[in-house]
C-alpha positions in Angstrom: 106.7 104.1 80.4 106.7 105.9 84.0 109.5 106.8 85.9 109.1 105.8 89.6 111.1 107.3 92.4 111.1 104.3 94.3 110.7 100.3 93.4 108.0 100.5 96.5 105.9 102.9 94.0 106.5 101.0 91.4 105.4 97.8 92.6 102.3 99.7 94.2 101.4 100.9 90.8 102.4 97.7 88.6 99.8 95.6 91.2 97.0 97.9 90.1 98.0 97.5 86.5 97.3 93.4 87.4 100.7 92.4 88.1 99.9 90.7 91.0 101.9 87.0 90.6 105.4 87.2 92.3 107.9 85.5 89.8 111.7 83.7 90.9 114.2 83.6 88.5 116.2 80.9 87.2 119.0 80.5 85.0 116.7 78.4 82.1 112.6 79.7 83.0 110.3 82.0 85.2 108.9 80.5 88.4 105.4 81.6 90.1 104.9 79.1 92.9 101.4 80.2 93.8 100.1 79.5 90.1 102.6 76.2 90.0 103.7 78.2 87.0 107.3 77.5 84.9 108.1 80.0 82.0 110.7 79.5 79.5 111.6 82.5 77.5 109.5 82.3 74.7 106.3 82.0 77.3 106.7 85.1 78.7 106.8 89.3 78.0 109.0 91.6 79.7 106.5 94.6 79.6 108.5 97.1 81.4 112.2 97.1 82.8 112.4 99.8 85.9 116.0 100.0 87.2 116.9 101.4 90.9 119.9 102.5 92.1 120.8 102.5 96.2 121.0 106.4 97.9 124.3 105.1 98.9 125.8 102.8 97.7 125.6 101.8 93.8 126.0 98.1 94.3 122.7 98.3 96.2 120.7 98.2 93.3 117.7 96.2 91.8 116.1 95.6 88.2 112.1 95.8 88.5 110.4 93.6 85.6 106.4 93.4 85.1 106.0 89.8 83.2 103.5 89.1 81.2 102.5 85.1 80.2 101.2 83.2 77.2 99.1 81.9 79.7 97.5 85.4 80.8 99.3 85.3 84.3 100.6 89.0 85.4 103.4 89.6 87.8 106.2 91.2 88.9 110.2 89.6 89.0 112.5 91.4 91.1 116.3 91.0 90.9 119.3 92.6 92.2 121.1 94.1 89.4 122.8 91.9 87.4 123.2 89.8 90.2 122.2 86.7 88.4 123.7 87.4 85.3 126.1 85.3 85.0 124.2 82.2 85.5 121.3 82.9 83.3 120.9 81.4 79.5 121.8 83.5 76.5 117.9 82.8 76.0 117.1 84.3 79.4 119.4 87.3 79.0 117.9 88.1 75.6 114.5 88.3 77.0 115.2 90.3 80.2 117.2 92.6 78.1 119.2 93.4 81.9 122.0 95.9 80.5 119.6 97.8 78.6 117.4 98.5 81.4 115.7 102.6 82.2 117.6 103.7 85.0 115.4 105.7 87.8 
């Protein structure tokens, strides 16, 4: 997997791998609004985790996932580190694997 400097180059890169659909997250599924798409765990791959930390200050930080579907659908899910934790299924935090993700 690539290291990106940035989560701007990352997401650059990721849309011209076909990761085009922008994904929500919610504490039970994956949302895509423009497809009127709803994932629950088992529906979806993480197929890379890129981490990014704020220049100055740690707690501004955000977790970078390109998704994957059953369905075929691509996209990207972008989340402020472990900022949604807490509210998210054991199902949910299996799959997004946050604590375990490559730091950049």
């Amino acid at each position: 997997m690539k290291a990106y400097a940035t989560s701007s180059e990352a997401m650059k890169a990721l849309k011209s791998k076909g990761y085009t659909a922008d994904f929500n997250l919610h504490p039970e599924w994956l949302e895509c609004p423009a497809l009127d798409l709803k994932l629950k765990p088992e529906e979806f791959h993480v197929d890379e985790i890129h981490r990014f930390e704020g220049m100055n200050d740690p707690d501004d930080s955000e977790v970078l996932f390109a998704i994957s579907s059953t369905t075929g659908a691509k996209g990207l899910l972008i989340d402020a580190y472990g900022a949604y934790s807490d509210s998210l299924s054991p199902e949910m935090i299996r799959k997004l694997r946050i604590d375990t993700a490559t730091k950049h």
